[in-house]
N, C-alpha and C positions, 0 to 999 in steps of 0.2 A: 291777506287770506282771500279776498272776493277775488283780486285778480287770479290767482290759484284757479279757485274753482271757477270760474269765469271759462278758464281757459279749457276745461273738461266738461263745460254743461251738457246737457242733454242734445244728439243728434236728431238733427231733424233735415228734410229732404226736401229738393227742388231737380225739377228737371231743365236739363241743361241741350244743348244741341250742338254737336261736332261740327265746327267752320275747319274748312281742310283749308291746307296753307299754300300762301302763294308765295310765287318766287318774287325776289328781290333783288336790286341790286343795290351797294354800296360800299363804303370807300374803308380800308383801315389801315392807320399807319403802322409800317412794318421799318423794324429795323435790320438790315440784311448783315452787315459788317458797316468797319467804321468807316467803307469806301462806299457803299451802296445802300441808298433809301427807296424801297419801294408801296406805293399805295396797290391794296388788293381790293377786288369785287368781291363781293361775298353774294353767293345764291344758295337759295334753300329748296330743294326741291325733292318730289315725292322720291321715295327710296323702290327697289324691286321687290316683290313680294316676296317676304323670307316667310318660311314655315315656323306656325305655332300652333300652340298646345290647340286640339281638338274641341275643348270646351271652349276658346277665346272666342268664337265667333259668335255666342249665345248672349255674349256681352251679359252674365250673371251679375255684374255688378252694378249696373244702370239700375238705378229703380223708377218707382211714379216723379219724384220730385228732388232727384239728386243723385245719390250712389251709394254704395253699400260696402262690408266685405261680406264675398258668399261662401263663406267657409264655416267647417265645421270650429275650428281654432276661433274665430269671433264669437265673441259676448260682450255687448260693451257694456263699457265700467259704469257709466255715468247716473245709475240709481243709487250709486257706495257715495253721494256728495257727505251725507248724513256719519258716514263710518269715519271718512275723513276730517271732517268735522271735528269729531268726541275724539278722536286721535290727539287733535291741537288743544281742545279746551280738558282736554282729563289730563297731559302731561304727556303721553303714551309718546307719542309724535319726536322723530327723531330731528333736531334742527342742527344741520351739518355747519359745523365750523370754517369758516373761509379765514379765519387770518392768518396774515404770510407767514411763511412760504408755503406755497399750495404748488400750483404746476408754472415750471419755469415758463417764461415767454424771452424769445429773442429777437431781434429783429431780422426781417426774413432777407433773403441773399435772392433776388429774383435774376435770371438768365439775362444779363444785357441784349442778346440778339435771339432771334426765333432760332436759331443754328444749338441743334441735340441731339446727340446722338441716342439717347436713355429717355426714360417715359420718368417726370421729377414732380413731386406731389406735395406740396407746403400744406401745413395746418394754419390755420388762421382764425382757431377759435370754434368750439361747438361742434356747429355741423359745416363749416366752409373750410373747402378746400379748391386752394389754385395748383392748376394740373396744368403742367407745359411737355405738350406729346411731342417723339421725334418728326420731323418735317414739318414742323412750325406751328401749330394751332395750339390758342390758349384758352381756356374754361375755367369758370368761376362757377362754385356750387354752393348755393344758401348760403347768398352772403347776407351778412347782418352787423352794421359797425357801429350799431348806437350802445349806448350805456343802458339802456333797458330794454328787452324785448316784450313792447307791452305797447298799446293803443297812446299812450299817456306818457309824456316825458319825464312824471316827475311822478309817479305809483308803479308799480309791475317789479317783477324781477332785476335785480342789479349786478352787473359783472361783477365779479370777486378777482377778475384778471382782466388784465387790460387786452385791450386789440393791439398786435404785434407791428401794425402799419395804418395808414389811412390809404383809401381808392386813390390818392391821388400818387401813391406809392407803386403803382401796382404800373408798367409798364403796358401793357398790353392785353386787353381782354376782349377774343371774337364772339363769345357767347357765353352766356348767364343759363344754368340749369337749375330749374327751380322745384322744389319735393312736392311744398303743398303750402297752404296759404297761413299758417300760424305763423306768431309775430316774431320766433327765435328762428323761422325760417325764409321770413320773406319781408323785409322794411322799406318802407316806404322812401325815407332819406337816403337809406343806403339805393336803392335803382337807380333814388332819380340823379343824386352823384354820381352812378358809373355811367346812366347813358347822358350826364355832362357833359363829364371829362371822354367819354367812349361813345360818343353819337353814335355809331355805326355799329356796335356790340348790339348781336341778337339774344333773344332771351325766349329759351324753351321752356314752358310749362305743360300743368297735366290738364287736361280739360275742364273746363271753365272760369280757365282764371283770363285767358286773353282780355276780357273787357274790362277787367281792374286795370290791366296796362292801359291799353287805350285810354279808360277814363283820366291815367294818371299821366299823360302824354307823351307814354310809348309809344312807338306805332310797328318797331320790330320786334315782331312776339307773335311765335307760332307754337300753338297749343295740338298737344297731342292726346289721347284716349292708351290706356294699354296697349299691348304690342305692335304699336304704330312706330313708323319708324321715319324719318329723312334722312336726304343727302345735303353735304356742306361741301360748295365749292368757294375758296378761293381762291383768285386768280390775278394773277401782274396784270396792273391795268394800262398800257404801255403809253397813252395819253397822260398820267398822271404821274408816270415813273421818273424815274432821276437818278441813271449810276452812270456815274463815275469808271468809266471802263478806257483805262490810256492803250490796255494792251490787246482792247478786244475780244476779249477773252469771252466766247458767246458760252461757258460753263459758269458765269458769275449767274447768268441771269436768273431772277428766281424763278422757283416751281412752283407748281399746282399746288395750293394745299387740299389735300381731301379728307372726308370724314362721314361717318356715319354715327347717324345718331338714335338710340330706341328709348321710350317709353315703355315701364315694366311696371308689373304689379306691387303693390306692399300691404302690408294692413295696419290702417292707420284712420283718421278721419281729419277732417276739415274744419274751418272756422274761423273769422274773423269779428267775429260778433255773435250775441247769445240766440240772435235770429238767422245765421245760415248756416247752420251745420249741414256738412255733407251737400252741398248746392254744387262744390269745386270738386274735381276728382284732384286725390295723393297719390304717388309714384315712387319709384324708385328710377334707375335712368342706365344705360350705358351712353359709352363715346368709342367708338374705335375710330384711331386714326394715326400714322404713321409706323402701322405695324404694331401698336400695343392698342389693347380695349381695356377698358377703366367701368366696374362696377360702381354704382352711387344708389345705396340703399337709402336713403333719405333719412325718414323716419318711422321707424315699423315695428309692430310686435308680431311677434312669434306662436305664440300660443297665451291661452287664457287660464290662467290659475285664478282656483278657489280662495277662499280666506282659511288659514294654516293657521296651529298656533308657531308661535315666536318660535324660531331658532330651527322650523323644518326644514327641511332640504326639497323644496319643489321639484329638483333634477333628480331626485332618487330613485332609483328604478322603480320602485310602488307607486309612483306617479306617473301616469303614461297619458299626460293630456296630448288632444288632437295639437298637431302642427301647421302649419299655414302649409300648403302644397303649393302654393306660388313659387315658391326658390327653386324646388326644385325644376321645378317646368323653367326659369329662368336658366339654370345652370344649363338643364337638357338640349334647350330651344336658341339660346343666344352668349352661352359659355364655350369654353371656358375664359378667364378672363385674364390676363394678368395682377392685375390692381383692385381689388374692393376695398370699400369707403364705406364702412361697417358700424351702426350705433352703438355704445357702451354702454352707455348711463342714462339715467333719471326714469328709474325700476322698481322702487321702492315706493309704500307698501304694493308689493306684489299683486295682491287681490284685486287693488283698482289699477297698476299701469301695466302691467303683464299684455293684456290685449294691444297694446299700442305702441310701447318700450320696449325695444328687447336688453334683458339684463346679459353680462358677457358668456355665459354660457348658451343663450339662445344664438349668442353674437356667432360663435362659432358656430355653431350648427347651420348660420345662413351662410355662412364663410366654405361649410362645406358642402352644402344644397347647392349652391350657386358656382360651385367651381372655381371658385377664385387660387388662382395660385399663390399670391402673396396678399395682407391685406394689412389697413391701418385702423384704430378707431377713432370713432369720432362722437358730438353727441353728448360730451361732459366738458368736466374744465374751465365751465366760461361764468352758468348762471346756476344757481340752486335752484332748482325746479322740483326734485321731491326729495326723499329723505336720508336715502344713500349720503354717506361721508360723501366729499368732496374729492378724497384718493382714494374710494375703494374699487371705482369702475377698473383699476390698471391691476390691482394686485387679485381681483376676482376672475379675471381676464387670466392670467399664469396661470390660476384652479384648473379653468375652465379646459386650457390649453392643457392642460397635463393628463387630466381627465379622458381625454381623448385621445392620449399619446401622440401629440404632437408638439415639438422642439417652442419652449417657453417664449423664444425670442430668436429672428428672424426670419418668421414665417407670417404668422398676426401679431403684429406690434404696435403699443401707442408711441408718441413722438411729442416733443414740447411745444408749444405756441412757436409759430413761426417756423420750425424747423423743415426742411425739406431733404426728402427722401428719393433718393431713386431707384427703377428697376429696369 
């Protein structure tokens, strides 16, 4: 229970300062076909100014000693510790059941070579998904592979599902995109295994967290502020290459890989301990690259519900709480998307995670702010984090969808541990 509320104390603020990012170069193993090995350069550099919302440049979210959300949808929750509390010790408090079978997990089928035609998206648990885009570039978002998301190995939250794979399963990853710094999004074990086994793997986060890498002996990691954006070059390094070419064939040799990457808003907050809340700025992310763009709402809520009695309908049209405006200025400004990677779960009670969680009916409504043409959820499945059953995020999700007159299933759909989808 401490680690619970541990993980929602009270926000508190620190100012932080924009280091703009330099470029870089380094190596990554690429597997071209079973005839050709190529190692690519990877650079990161500032991207051309793309138009955004007219208030971004006012930076409302920056405060004295940290960051903020500046919206009218923000209330944070964290003076209900007390409500949550009497919830657990009166009985009120819903404690969801995890024994099996809960959400299948299989093991994941990863691309033997960077060569796709289709933009393919594995779930791998919570909030991480490996995204393999056509013309080769592979991303990793909020990975987290330990058996608890918590400071502590042996207290905090415990998977009720296993992880579909280990990092050292995972073939090839150019770049790690990271939400915000809470433990079911951001693990210590799991980085320092990828940039192990993945030396050369860069890892984007939102502003202030670069120095936790560096302390933690990253040293590729370029932090970004809202609608800040870079480019991703890779490139055949031809000193380092090695094919196999008997026929000459100068259409073997690999291509450029390119990509664009933005930093977007969400509403959410920060924390790694009960002294920095809000010190790191949270994000949402896209990626375009090879012709598809990939929404990654992190972790965020929607709007701020009151405390209801039991069994209201918060979506009813008598409720007309304020919305986060952030989506849609995403959809406006850097939509539409092919691919969103949409939170479902850990919503419940409503009055305190409404501001930070979006339950599946917020889910779509980001799904539709944001443009997304197809999308998946994410966000459940893995840890009990509040009181929602363990399957109710998927079957709230079909309400939500229907609610809106949109087709149940193959539009916004969830998917099983491990499985991968393409579009």
């Amino acid at each position: 229970m401490q680690a619970f509320l541990r993980r929602w104390s009270h926000i508190r603020s620190h100012n932080t300062s924009f280091s703009f990012s330099r470029s870089f170069a380094a190596t990554n193993l690429r597997m071209a076909s079973s005839t050709a090995t190529a190692l690519y350069a990877l650079t990161v550099s500032a991207s051309p100014s793309s138009q955004g919302p007219e208030d971004a440049s006012k930076k409302a979210h920056h405060c004295k000693n940290g960051f903020d959300n500046p919206w009218d949808s923000w209330n944070a929750p964290f003076n209900k510790h007390g409500q949550v509390l009497w919830r657990f010790v009166s009985g009120k408090a819903n404690r969801p059941d995890t024994t099996p079978p809960t959400v299948p997990v299989q093991k994941p089928d990863f691309l033997p070579s960077r060569e796709t035609s289709t933009l393919r998206a594995t779930w791998l648990g919570h909030a991480c998904y490996y995204v393999e885009f056509p013309g080769g570039l592979r991303v990793l978002f909020d990975p987290v592979f330990e058996d608890r998301c918590s400071p502590l190995s042996w207290i905090g939250p415990k998977r009720y599902t296993e992880p579909p794979c280990e990092i050292k399963d995972i073939p090839t990853i150019d770049a790690v995109v990271i939400s915000h710094n809470h433990y079911d999004h951001l693990s210590l074990p799991t980085v320092k295994d990828i940039h192990k086994r993945h030396p050369n793997c860069h890892f984007f986060v939102p502003l202030g967290n670069k120095t936790w890498f560096i302390n933690s002996g990253i040293l590729n990691v370029t932090e970004l502020d809202w609608w800040d954006e870079r480019d991703i070059l890779l490139s055949p390094s031809q000193s380092a290459s090695r094919v196999e070419d008997t026929a000459g064939d100068a259409s073997s040799k690999p291509a450029d890989i390119k990509a664009r990457i933005g930093c977007l808003p969400c509403q959410h907050f920060s924390a790694r301990t009960p002294f920095d809340r809000c010190k790191t700025l949270w994000a949402s992310w896209y990626v375009e690259s090879g012709g598809r763009k990939v929404y990654f709402a992190g972790d965020t809520g929607y709007r701020t519900v009151p405390e209801l009695p039991d069994g209201v309908d918060d979506h009813a049209p008598e409720y007309n709480f304020p919305s986060c405006p952030a989506f849609k200025q995403v959809g406006e400004f850097r939509g539409p998307f092919d691919l969103g990677l949409i939170p479902i779960g850990a919503y419940d009670p409503r009055f305190f995670m409404s501001a930070i969680h979006s339950d599946p009916h917020d889910a779509v409504e980001i799904f539709q702010d944001t443009k997304c043409k197809k999308a998946l959820g994410m966000h459940w499945g893995t840890w009990v984090l509040t009181e929602e059953d363990v399957l109710e995020p998927p079957k709230k999700l079909k309400e939500a969808l229907k609610k809106h007159e949109i087709p149940e299933t193959g539009v916004f759909d969830v998917c099983d541990i491990g499985e991968s989808r393409e579009y």
